[in-house]
Structures are given as C-alpha cells and as structure tokens.
NUVEX-366533 format. One record per residue (C-alpha): residue number from 1; residue in three letters; x, z negated, y. Coordinates in Angstrom, 1 decimal, decimal comma, m for minus. Layout:
BEGIN
seq = NUM; type = ALA; u = X; w = Z; v = Y .
...
This chain:
BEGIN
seq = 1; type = UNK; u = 103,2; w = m83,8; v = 82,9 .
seq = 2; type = UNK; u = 105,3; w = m86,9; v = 82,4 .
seq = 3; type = UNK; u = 108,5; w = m86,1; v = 82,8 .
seq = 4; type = UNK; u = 111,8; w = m87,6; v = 80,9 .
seq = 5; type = UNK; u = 113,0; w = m90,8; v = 82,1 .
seq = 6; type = UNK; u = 116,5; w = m91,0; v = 83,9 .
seq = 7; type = UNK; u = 117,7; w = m94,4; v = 84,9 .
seq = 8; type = UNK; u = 119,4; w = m94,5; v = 88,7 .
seq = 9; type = UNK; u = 121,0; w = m98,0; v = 88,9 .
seq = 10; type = UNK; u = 117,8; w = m100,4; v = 88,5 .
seq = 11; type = UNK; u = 115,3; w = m97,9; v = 89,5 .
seq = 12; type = UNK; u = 113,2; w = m95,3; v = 86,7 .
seq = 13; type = UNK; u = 112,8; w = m92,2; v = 87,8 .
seq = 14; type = UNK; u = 110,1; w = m90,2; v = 85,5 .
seq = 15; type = UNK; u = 108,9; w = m91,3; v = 82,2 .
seq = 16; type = UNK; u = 105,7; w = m92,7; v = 83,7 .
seq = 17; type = UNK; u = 107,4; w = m94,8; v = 86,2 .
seq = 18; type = UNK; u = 105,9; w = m95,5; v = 90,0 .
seq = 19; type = UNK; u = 107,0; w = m93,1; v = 92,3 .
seq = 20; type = UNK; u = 110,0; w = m94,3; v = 94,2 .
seq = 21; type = UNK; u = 111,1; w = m93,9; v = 97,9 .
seq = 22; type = UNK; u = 114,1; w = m92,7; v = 98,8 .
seq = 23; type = UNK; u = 115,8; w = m92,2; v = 102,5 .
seq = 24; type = UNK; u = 119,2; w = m91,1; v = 103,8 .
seq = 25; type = UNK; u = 121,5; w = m92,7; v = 105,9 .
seq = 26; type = UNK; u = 122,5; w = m90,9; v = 109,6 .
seq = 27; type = UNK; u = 125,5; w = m92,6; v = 110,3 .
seq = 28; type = UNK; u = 128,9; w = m92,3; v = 110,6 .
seq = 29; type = UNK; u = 129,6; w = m92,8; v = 106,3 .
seq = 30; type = UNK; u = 132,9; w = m93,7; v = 106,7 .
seq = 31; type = UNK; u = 132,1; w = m96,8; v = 109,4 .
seq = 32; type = UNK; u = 131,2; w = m99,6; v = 107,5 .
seq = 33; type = UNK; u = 129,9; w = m101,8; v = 109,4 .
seq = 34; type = UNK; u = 127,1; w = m99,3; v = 110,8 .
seq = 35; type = UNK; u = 126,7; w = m97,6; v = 107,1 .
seq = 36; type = UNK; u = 126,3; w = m101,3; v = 106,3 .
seq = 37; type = UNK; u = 123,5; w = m102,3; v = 108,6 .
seq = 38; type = UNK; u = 121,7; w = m99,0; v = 108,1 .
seq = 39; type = UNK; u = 121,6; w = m99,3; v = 104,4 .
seq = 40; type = UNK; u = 119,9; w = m102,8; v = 104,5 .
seq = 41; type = UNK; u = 117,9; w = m102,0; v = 107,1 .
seq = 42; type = UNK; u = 116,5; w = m99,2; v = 104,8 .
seq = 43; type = UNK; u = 116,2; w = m102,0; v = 101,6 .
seq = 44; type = UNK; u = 114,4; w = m104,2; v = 103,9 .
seq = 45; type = UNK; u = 111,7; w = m101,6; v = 104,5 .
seq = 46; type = UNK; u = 111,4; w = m100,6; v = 100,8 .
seq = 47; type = UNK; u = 113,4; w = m97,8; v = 100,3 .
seq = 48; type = UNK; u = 114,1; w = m98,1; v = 96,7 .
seq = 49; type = UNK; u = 116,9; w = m95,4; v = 96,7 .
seq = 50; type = UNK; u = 119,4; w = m94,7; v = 99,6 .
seq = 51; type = UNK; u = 121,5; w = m91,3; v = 99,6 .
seq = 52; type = UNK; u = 124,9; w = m91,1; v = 101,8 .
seq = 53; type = UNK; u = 126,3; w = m88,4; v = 102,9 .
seq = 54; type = UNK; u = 130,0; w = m88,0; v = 101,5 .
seq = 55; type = UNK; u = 132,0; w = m85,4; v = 103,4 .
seq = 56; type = UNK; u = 136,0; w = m86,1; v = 102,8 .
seq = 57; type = UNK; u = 138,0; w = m88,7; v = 100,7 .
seq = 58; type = UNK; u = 137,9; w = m91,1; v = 103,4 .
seq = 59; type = UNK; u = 134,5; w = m91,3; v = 102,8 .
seq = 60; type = UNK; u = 135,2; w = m92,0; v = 99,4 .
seq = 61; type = UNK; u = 136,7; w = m94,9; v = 100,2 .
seq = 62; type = UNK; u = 134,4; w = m96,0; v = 102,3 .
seq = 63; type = UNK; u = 131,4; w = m96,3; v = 99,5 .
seq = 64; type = UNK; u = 133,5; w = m98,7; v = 97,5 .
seq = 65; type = UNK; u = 131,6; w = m101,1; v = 99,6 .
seq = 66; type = UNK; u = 128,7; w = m99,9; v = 99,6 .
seq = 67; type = UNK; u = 128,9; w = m99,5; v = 95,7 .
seq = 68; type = UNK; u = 129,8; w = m103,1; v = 95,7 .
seq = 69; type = UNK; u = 127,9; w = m104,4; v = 98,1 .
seq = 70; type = UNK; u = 124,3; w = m103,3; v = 97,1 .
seq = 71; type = UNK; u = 121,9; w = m103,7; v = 94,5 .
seq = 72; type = UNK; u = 119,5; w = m100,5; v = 95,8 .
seq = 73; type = UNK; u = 120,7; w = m97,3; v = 93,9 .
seq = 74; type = UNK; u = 122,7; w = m95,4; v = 95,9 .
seq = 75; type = UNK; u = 123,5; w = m91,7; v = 95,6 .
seq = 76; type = UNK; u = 126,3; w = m89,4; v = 97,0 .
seq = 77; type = UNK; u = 125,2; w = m86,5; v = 98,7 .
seq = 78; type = UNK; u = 127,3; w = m83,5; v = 98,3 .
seq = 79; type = UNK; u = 127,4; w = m80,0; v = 99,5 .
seq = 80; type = UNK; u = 130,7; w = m78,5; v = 98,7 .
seq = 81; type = UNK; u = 133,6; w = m79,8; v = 96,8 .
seq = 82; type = UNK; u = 132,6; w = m80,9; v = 93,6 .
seq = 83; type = UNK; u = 135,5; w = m83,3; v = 93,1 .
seq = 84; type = UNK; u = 134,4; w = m85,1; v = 95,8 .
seq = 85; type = UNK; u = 131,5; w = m85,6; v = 93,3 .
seq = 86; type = UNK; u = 133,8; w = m86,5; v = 90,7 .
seq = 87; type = UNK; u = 135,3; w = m89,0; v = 92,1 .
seq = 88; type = UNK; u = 132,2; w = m90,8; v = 93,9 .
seq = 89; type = UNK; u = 130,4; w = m90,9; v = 90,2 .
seq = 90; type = UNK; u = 134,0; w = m92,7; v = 89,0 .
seq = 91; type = UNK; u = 133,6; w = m95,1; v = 91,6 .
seq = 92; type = UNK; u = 130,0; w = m96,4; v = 90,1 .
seq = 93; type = UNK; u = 127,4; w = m94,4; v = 92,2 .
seq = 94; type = UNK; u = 124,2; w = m94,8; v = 90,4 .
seq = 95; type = UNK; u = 123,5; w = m91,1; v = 91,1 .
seq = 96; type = UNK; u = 125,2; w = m87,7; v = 92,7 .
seq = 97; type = UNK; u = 123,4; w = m84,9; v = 94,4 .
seq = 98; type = UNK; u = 125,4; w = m81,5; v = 94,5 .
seq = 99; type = UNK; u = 123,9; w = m78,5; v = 95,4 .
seq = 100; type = UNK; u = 124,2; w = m75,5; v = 93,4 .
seq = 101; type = UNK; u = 124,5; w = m72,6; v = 95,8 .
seq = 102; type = UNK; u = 127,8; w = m74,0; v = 97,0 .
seq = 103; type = UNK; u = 129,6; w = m75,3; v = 93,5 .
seq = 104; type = UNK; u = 131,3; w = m73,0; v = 91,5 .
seq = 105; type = UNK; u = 130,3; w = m73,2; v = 87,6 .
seq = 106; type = UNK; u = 133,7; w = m74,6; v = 86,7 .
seq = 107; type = UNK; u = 132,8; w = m77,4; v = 89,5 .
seq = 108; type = UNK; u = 129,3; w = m78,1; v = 87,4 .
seq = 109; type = UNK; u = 130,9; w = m78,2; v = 84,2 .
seq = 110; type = UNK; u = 134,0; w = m80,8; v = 85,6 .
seq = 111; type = UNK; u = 131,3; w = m82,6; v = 87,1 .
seq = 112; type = UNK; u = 128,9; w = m83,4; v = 84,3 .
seq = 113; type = UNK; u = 132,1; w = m84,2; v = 82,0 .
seq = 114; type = UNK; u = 132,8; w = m87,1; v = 84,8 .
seq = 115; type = UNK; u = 129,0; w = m88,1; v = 84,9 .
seq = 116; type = UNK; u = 128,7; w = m88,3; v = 81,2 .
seq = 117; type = UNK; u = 131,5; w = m90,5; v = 81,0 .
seq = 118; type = UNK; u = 130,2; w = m92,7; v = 83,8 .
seq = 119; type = UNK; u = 126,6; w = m92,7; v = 82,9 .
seq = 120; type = UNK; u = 125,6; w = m91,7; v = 86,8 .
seq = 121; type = UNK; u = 122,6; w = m88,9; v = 86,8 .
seq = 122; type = UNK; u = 123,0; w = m85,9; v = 88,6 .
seq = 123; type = UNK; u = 120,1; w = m84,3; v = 91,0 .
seq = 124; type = UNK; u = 120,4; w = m80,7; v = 91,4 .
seq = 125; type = UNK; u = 119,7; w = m80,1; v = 95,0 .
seq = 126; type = UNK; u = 118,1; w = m76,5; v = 95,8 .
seq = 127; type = UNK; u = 117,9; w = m75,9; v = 99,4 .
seq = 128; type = UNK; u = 116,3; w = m72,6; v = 100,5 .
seq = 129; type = UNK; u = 119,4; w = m72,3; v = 103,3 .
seq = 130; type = UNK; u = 121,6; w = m72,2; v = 100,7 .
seq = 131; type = UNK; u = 120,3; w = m69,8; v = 97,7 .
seq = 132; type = UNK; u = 122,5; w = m68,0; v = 95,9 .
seq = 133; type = UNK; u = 123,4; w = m64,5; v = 96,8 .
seq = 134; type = UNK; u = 122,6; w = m62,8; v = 93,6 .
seq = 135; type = UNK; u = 118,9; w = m64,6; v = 93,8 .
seq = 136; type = UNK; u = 118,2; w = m63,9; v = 97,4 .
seq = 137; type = UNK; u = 119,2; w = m60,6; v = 96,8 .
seq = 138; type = UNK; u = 117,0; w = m60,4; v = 93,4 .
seq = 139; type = UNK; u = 113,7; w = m61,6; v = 95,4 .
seq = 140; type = UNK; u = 114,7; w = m60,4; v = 98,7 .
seq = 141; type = UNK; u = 115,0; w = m63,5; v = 100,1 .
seq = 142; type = UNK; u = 114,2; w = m67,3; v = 99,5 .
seq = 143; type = UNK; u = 110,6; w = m67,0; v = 97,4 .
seq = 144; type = UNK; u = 109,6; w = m69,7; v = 94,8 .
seq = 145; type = UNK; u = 110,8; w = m67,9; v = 92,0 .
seq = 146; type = UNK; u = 113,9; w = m68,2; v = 93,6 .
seq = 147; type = UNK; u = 114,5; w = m71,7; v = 93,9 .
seq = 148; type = UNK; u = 112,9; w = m72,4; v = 90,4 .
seq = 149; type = UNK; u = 115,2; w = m69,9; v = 89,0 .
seq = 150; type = UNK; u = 118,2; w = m71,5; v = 90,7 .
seq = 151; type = UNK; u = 116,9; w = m74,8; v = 89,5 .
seq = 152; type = UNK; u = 116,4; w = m73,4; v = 85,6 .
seq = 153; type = UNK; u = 119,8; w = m71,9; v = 86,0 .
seq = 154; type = UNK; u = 122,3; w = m74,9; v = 86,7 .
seq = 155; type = UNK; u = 119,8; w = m76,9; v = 84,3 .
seq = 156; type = UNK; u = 120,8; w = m74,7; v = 81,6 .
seq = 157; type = UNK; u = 124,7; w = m74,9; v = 82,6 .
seq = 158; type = UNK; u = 124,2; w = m78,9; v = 82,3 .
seq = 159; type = UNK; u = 122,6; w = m78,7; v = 78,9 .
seq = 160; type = UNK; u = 125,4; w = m76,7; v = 77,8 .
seq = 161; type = UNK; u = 127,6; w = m79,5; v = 78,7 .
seq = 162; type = UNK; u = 125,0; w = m81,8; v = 76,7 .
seq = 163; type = UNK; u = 124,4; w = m83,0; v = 80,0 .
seq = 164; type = UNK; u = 120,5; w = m84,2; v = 80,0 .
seq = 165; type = UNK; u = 120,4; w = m87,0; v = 82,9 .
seq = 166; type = UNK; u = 119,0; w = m84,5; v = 85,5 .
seq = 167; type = UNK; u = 116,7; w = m84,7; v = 88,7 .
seq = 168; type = UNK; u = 115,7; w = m81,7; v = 90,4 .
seq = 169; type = UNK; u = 114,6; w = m80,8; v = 94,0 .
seq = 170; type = UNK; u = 113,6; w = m77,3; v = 94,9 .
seq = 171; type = UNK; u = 113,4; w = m78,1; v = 99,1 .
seq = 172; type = UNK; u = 112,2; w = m75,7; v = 101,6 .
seq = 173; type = UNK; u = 111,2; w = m76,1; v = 105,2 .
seq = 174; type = UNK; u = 107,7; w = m74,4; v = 104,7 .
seq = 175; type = UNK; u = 105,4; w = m76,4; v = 103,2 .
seq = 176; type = UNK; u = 104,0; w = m73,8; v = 101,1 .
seq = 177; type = UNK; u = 107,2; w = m72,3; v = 100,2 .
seq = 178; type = UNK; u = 108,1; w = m76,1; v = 98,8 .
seq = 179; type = UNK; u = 104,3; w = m76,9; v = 96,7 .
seq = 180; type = UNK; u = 104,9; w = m73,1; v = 95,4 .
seq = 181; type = UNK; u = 108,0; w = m73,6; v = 94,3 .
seq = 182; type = UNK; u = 107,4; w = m77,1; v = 92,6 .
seq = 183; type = UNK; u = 104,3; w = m76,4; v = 91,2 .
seq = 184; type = UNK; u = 106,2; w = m73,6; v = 89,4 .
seq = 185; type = UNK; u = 109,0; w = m75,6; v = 88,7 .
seq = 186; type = UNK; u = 107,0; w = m78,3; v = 87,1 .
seq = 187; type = UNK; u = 105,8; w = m75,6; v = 84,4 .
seq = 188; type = UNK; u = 109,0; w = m75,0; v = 83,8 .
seq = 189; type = UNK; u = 110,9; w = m78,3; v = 82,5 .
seq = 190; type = UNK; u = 110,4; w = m81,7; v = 81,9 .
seq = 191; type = UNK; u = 112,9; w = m83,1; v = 84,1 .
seq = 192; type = UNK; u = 111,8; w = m85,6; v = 86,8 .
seq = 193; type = UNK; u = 111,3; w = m84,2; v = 90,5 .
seq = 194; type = UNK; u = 112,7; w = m84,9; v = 93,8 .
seq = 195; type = UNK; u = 110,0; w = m83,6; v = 96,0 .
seq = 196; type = UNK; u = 110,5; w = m83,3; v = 99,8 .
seq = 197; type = UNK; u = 109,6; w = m81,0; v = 102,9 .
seq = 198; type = UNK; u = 113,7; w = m80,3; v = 104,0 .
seq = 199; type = UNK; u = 114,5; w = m80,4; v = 107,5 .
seq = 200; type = UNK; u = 110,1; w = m81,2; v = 108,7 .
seq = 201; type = UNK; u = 111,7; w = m82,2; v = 112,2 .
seq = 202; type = UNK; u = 110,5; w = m85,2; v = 114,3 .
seq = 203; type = UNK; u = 107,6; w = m86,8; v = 115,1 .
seq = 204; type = UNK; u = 104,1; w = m86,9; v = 114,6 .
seq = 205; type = UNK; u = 104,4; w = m82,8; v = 113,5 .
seq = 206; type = UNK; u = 107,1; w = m83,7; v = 110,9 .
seq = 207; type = UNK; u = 105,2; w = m86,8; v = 109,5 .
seq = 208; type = UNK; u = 102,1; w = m84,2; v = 109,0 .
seq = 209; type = UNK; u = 103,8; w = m81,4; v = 107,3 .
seq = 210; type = UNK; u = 105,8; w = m83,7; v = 104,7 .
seq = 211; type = UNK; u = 102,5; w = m85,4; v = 103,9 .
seq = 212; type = UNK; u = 101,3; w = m82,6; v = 103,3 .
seq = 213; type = UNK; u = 103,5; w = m81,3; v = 101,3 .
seq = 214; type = UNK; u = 104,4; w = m84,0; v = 99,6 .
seq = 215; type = UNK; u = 100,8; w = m85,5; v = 99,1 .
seq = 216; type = UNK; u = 99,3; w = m82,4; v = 97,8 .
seq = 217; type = UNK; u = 102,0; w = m82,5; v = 95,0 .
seq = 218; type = UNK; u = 101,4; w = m86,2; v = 94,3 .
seq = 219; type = UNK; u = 97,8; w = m85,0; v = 94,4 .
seq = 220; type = UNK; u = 98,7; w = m82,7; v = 91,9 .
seq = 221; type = UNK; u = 100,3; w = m85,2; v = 89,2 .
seq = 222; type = UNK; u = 103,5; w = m83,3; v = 90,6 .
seq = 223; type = UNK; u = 106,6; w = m85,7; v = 91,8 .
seq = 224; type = UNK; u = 108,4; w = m88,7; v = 90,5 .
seq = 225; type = UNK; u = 110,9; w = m89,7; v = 93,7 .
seq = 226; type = UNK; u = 109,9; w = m88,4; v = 97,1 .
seq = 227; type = UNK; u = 112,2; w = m87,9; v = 100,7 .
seq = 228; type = UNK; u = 110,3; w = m87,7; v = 104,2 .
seq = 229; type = UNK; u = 112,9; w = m86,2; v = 106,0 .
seq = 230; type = UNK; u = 112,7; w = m87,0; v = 109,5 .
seq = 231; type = UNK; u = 114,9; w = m86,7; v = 112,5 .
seq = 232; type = UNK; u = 116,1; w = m89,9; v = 113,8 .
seq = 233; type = UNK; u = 115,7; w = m93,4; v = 112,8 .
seq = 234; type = UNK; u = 115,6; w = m93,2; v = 109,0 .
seq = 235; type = UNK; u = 114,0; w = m96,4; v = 108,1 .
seq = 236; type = UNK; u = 110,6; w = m94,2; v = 109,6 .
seq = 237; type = UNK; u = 111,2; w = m92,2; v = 106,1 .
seq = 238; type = UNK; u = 110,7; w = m94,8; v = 104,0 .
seq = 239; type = UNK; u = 107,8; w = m96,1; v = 106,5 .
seq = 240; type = UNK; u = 106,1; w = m92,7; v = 106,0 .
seq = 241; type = UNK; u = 106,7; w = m92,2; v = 102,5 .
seq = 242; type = UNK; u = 104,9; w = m95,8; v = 101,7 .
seq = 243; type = UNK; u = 102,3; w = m94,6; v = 103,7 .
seq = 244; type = UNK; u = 101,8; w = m91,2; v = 101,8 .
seq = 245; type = UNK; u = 101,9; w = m93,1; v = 98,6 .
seq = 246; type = UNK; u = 99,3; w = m95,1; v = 99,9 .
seq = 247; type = UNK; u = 96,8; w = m92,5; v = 101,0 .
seq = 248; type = UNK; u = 97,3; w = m91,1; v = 97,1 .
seq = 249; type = UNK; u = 96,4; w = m94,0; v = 95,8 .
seq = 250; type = UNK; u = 100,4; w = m94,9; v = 94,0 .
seq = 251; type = UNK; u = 100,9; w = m97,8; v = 95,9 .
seq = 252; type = UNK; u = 97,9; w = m100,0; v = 96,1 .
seq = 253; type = UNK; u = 100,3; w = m103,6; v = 96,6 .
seq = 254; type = UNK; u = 99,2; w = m103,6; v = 100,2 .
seq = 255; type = UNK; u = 96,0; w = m104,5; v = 102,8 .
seq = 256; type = UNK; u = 94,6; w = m101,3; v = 103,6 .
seq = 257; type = UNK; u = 92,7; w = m101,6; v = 107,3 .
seq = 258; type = UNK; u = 90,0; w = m98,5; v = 107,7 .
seq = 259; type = UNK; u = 88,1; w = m98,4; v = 110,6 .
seq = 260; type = UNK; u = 85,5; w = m95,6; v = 112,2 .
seq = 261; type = UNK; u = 86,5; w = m93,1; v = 114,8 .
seq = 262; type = UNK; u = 83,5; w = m94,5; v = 116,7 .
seq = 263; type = UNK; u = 80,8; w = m92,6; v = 118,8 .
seq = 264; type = UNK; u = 78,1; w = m93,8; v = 121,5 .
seq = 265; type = UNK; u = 76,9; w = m96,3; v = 119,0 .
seq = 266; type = UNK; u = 79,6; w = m98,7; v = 119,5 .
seq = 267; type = UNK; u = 79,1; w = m101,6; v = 121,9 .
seq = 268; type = UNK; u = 82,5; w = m104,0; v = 121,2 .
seq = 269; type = UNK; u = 86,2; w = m103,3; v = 121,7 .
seq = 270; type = UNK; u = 87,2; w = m102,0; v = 117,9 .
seq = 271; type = UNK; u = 90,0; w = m100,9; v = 118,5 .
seq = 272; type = UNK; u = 91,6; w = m104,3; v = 119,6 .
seq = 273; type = UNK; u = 90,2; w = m106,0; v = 116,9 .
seq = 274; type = UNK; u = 92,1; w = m103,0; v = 114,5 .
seq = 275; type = UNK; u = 95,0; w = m103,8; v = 116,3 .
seq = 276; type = UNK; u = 94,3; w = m107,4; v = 115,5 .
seq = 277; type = UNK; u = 94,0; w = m107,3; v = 111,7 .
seq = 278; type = UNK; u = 96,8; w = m105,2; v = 111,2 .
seq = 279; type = UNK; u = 99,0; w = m107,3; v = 113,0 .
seq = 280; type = UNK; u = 97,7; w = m110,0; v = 110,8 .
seq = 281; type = UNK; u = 98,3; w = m108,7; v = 107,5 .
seq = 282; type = UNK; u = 101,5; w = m106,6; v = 108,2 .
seq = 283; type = UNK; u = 104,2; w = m106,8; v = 105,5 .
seq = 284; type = UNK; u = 101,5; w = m108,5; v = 103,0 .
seq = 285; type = UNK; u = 101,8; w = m107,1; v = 99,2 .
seq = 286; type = UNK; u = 98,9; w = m107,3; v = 98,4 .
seq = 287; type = UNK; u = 95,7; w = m105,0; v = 97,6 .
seq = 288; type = UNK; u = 93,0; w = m106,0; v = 99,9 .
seq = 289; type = UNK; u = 90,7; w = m103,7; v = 101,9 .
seq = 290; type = UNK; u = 89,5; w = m104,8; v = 105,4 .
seq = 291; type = UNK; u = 86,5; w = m102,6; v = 107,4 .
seq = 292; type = UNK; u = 86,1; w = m102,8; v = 111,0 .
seq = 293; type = UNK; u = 83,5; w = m100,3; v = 111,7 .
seq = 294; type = UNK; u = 81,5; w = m99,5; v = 114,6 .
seq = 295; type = UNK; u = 77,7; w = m100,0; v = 114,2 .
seq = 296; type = UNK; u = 75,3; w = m101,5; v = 111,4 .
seq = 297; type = UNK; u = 73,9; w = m98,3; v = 110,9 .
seq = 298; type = UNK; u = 75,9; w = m96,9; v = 107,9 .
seq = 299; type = UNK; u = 79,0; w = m99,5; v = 108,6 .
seq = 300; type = UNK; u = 78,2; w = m101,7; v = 105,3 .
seq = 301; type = UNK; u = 77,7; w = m98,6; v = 103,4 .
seq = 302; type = UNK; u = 80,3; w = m96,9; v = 104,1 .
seq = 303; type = UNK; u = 83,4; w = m99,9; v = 103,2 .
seq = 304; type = UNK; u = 81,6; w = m101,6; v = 100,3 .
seq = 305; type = UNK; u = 84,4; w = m102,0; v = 98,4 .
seq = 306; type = UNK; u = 85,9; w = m104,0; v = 101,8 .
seq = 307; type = UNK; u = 86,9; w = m107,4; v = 100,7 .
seq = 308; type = UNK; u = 86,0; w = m108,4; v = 104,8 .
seq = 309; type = UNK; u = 84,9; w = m106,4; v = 107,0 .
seq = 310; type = UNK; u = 82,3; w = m106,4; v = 110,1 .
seq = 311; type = UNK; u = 80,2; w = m103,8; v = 112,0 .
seq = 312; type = UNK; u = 79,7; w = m104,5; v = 115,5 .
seq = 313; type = UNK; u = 76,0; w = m103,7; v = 117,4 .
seq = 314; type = UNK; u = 75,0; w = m104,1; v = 121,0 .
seq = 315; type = UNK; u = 75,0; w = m108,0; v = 121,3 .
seq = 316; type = UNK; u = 75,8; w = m109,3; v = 117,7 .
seq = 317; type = UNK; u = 77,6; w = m107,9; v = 114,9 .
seq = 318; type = UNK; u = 77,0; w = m108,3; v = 111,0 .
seq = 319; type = UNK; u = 80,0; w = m109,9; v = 109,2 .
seq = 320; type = UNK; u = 79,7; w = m108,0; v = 105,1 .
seq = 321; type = UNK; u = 81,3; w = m108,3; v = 101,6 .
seq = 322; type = UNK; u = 81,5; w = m105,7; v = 99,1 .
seq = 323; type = UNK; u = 78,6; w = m104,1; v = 101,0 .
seq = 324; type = UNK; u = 76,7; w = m107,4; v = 100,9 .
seq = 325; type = UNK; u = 75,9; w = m108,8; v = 104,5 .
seq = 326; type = UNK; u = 76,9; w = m112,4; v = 104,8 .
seq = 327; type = UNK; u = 76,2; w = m113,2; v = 108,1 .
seq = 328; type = UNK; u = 74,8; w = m111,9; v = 111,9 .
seq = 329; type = UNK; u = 76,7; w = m113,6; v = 114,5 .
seq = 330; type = UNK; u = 77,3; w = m112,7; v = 118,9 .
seq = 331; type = UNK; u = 80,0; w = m110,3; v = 119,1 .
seq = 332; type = UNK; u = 82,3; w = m112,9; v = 119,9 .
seq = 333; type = UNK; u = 81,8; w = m115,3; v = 117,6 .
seq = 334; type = UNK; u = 81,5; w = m112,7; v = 114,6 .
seq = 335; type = UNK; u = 85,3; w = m111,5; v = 115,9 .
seq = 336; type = UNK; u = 86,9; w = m115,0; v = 115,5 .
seq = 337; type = UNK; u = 85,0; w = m115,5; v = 112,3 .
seq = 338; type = UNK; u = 85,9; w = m112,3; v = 110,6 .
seq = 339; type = UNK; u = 89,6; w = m112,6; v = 112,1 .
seq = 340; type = UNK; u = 89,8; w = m116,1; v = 110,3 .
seq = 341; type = UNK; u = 88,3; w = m114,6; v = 106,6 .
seq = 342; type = UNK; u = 91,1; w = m112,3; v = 106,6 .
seq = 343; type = UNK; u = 93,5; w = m114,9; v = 107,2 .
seq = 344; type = UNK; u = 92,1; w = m116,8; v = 104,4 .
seq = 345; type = UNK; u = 92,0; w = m113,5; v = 102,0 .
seq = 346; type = UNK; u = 95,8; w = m112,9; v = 102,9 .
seq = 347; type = UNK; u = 96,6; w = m116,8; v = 102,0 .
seq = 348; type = UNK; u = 94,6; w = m116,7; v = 98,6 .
C-alpha cells in the first residue's frame, strides 16, 4: 500500500517515494564539534535522515547548529519531556520523534499544536520496552497487537488535534515480534513507516537479524524509511541499510560484484580478483553488474545479465558479456583484461 506522503526537510517519506536511510548519532549532543563531525560523516555515507538524541535544554541549544548548519533532515529524538519536543520543533527541526508510552496525552496534544504551527512531522516511536501499562496488561505483555494498538491509539489523539503529518515505528528487539507487528500495522493506516529491528546489537549477528527483519518487510511492499540499529560506529547503519536496499532491489544506483562460493573446480585466486573489482568500483553510482565466477561450467550462465564478468578454468579463463563469451585468454592475461573492461564500464 502507498502510504501518504509527509515531507521531512528535503527528503519524502511515503507517497511512492524511495526508501530513505536514516542513522543516529552516538555522541555527546550537546558537544558540537563531535555532533558536528559525526553528522557529516553520516551525510557522507548516504544517510539521508540523521536523528539526535535531545536529553535537556542544553541540548537544545546545542541543535541550533546543527539545524543551521545542515541541509540532511534532522530529527529530535525524545523519550520523556514533551516540551523538550516543543521547543526543538520551534527551533526548525525537520522532524520530532516522541515516544508514546512516556508522554502524557496533554504532552501529545501541546505538541502537535507546536508542530502544526512549525510545519515539522512527528514520528510516533513504539518501543516494546516501553508499552503502556494498560496494553501490556491487556495482552499480557508486549505482543503485536500491542504495539499496533499503541500506534492506532496516539494516531487517533493526533488526528483529533487535526494533526496528519505522522510517521510511525512499531520497534521490537525480536525480529518476529517487529514483521508481526508491522505487517499488522500496515493494515491498519495509511501512514508512512519507520521500520527497524531496535536494539539488534553488534556485529555480524545484528547486521543479520535487521536484514532480516527489515528485508522481509521491504520484501513485503512494507516500509518507507528504515534504521539498522547497530552498536557502535553509526555510519555502519547507513552502510548496512544501503546494502539491504540493495539486496531488495530499491537501490540499483550502484556496481553490484557477485561472485561464486567456489568448489574443487576452481584453479585461479577469485577471491583476490573480488577483492580487486570492488576496490575498483567502490563509491561509483551507478548500476552495473560485474561476475567473477569460478569455472566455465555454468559461470556464463549463471551472471548473464553481467555487464563484465569472467570464469576462470585450469590454465585459461573465458572473459563473457551478457552471457555471450567474448574471449579465452591464460589466467593471467584474462585477469588484467577483465580488470581493465571494468574500468572502462565505470568511466562510460
């Protein structure tokens, strides 16, 4: 389902519009100098939202320059006092976050009064840790109905304010928790989602279990902004989240490199080469595919829709177009010749 459009700063979120990444920052918010470096170190690797933590009215102050200083939406982040809210969408945020199970309804109502008037969209943040008592106790604990019930709930508080310029996340650490409660959610309203596996951890474990998650919504036409939450440096979120977009098939403005697992049948060192052609065509936007299989037996079949790509044998390896093999050349030699196509295809 296409879900309404709300505008955050330059970037569409619903109506039909890509999918957008978004990442957090980790430091201190209130230093400026290392929010400062963070937050374009996050636009450099295209994170098209950044969210910031706002704890106090020091920190406040503090996103004056960050409001002024960036051209990437930025949203405040906050978890209890909805004035702090209130004045962070008066200060030009392009979107606040508040989460529901900690903001009294007199806080939701003062806050969409101060949004409306600033035109900054609010994204109601559900967080299984934080579920309202009355639902918990309703469900017996945090279930999808739950969150999508808490979602619906403050939703309905908004539109009372004729408030309409939501976003919605209904995060859970369990990944089936999370696609249950979004897929239900999605049923539910036409407001864009914020979709996200909270708190997946570190590592090569977190990065699986938010692709997961994550991807099999995406799968699902289910998702308009996504998070990767991941401990530590968060410029790997928005790293991750391109790369879930890409396996998808939402973001195709890059050179995709595939290569086979190998077996016995390989005879040359594939893996350098990889190594090699990724190195060559990192950070190019553009939508190329380049093949570097490990035999001639099924390695043409197999890639040909590669724009380049070559199959290695036992002394010579076959260098192939679109499935079409161009030419047979010594290991060697084939190497240097496919290495110098790609460059060509990423110059074109």
């Amino acid at each position: 389902m296409i879900k309404r459009a709300v505008k955050a700063g330059k970037v569409t979120i619903g109506g039909g519009s890509p999918v957008s990444v978004q990442s957090m920052t980790n430091t201190d918010t209130a230093d400026i100098a290392a929010t400062t470096a963070q937050l374009r170190a996050l636009e450099a690797a295209g994170c098209d939202i950044a969210r910031l933590a706002v704890r106090d009215n020091r920190d406040v102050e503090a996103c004056r320059a960050y409001v002024d200083e960036f051209d990437m939406p930025l949203v405040a982040d906050i978890q209890f006092d909805y004035r702090l809210a209130v004045a962070c969408a008066d200060i030009g945020f392009s979107k606040v976050r508040f989460n529901p199970g900690n903001t009294s309804a007199a806080g939701v109502r003062e806050l969409a009064a101060a949004c409306k008037a600033n035109g900054c969209p609010i994204r109601i943040g559900i967080n299984g840790g934080s579920l309202e008592k009355d639902i918990k106790a309703k469900y017996g604990g945090v279930t999808a109905h739950g969150l999508a019930e808490s979602a619906i709930r403050t939703v309905r508080l908004l539109e009372r304010e004729s408030f309409s310029d939501i976003v919605i996340s209904v995060k859970a650490s369990d990944v089936r928790l999370t696609v249950d409660a979004y897929t239900e959610l999605d049923k539910l309203c036409g407001y864009p989602l914020h979709i996200g596996v909270t708190e997946s951890g570190a590592g090569t474990d977190a990065i699986i279990k938010s692709a997961v998650g994550i991807g099999g919504l995406l799968l699902g036409g289910i998702g308009d902004t996504v998070r990767v939450s991941l401990t530590g440096d968060p410029v790997r979120e928005v790293e991750a989240g391109r790369s879930i977009l890409r396996a998808v098939g939402l973001d195709r403005n890059y050179v995709e490199v595939v290569s086979c697992p190998t077996c016995a049948r390989c005879f040359y060192d594939l893996e350098s080469l990889v190594h090699r052609c990724k190195k060559l065509t990192e950070g190019v936007k553009k939508p190329l595919k380049i093949a570097v299989m490990g035999c001639v037996v099924n390695g043409p079949g197999e890639a040909s829709d590669a724009d380049a790509g070559i199959a290695g044998g036992k002394d010579k390896a076959v260098l192939f177009r679109k499935g079409i093999v161009m030419r047979t050349l010594p290991v060697a030699e084939a190497e240097e010749e496919f290495l110098k196509t790609v460059e060509e295809l990423v110059r074109e």
